[in-house]
C-alpha angles and dihedrals in degrees: 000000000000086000086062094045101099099034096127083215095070103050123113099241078050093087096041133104110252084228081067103041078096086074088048090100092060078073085064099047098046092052084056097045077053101048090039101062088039092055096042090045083053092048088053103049089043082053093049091047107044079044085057090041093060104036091050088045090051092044107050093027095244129152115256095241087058112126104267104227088176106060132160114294100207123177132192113206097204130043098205124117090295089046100049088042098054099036082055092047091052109050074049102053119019083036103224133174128267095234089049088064131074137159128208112198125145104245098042087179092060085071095071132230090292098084088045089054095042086057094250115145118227125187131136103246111110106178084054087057093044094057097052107038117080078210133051122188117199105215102156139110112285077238090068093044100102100041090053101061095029073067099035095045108078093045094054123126124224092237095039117117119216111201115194131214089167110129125221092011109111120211097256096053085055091048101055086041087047096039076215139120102197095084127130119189115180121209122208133197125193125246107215093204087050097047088096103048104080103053121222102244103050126102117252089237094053096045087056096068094056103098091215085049097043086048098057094052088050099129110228092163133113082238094059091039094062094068089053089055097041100131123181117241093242103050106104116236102249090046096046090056090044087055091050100044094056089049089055099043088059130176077270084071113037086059087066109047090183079063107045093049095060095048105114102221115223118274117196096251081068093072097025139023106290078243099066092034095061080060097051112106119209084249109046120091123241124258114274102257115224092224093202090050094050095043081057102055144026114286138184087260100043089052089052094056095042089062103028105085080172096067088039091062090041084049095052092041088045078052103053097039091047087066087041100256119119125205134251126214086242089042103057108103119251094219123159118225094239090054095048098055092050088051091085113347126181118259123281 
């Protein structure tokens, strides 16, 4: 096949009309969207399990390069391109295990022998999936929508988090299908000087080791801060900051002690009103944060990184090393605050 790569026959714009050479660039955008919700759902499920990593290691007093016997259980509803992609991405990436991966779709044989090979289970029963991963990702039409989560929303899991690639379905909408409040739902916007940067034939994988490619997917926006701010309803407060705070003073950081000194560690009334915080004993858990309500309105945290250039910059670096690529000074992106939260921005 790599013989036939370059025959100009059989190219895709080889087929079309010159009067419609002027779409081509939608080829483009679509491959970035692409690339764009597979990088970010790779982001969060490195952030939830590094999160779990440290919390089990603390816990049980265990060093950090033990065995973990616990890992992310993550599942794809849909087995479809964006399912395939991001299922491939993940095991990549994360990385994450073949047995903590699973896909639901309704035709399971349409997938092919490779996830069989790679150790994924594939199978068509949704509610099943949804009782065992600790992650669901909705990559389904917006017309099986309904069905889906009449069938997953009995078997959901308070702590259980929903991310939706479903398009033209709002969070609120999810929420009252799901009956459930642990549901993210990112929201991109195309960028017209970016749409021919991520070229249509490479693999998502791939293009994510390019440093211009990984840049242009760095989330900046509310909806991809929420994952980093996902606490569980049991953590106590003093011990859920401690748990942020040393992901975010990573081994990047501690390499640079100018850095890590002027890193503002997080306070509670970053998370919640300076009122209820002041209320709020060492001990004693946080709320349990309806994570539909807070990516539709102004919140405590939106409102730090909206003024923290500092943790932008920690979270962009966080971001980069996390796909194993390390910044340089000329490579930091110069990107204005406004411009980053209307990058991608949650619906209206």
């Amino acid at each position: 096949m790599d013989m036939l790569e370059d025959l100009e026959t059989l190219q895709f714009e080889y087929g079309i009309q010159e009067e419609d050479h002027s779409w081509l660039y939608l080829l483009g955008r679509s491959h970035g969207l692409m690339t764009k919700a597979c990088a970010h759902a790779t982001f969060f499920c490195k952030l939830l399990h590094n999160l779990r990593r440290i919390s089990l290691c603390r816990l049980a007093g265990l060093r950090e390069d033990t065995p973990d016997d616990d890992a992310l259980k993550v599942g794809i509803i849909g087995g479809g391109h964006l399912g395939k992609r991001l299922a491939h991405t993940l095991l990549q990436l994360v990385p994450i295990p073949a047995d903590s991966l699973r896909i639901s779709t309704r035709r399971p044989e349409a997938l092919g022998e490779e996830p069989c090979k790679l150790g994924i289970q594939c199978f068509y029963h949704n509610s099943s999936l949804v009782e065992w991963a600790n992650v669901i990702f909705l990559c389904c039409l917006p017309s099986q929508l309904s069905n889906i989560c009449v069938e997953i929303q009995t078997s959901l899991g308070k702590a259980c988090i929903v991310y939706s690639f479903v398009a033209a379905v709002p969070l609120p909408r999810l929420k009252l299908l799901l009956n459930h409040t642990n549901v993210l739902r990112p929201q991109y916007q195309c960028v017209e000087d970016l749409a021919s940067i991520w070229g249509a034939n490479k693999e998502i994988t791939a293009a994510l080791q390019d440093p211009v490619i990984l840049q242009a997917t760095c989330p900046y926006s509310p909806g991809i801060i929420l994952n980093i701010r996902w606490l569980e309803g049991d953590t106590p407060r003093s011990q859920a900051l401690r748990l942020l705070n040393e992901l975010f003073l990573s081994k990047h950081f501690e390499a640079c002690e100018k850095d890590r000194a002027s890193f503002q560690k997080f306070q509670a009334q970053d998370f919640v009103s300076k009122a209820y915080a002041k209320n709020l004993s060492g001990k004693r858990p946080f709320p349990w944060f309806d994570l539909t309500a807070v990516q539709l309105k102004e919140t405590p945290f939106s409102q730090y990184l909206s003024h923290s250039t500092t943790f932008q910059d920690k979270l962009t670096h966080l971001y980069c090393d996390s796909f194993g690529i390390t910044l340089t000074k000329e490579q930091e992106p110069e990107v204005s605050t406004a411009h980053a939260l209307q990058e991608e921005k949650p619906p209206q």
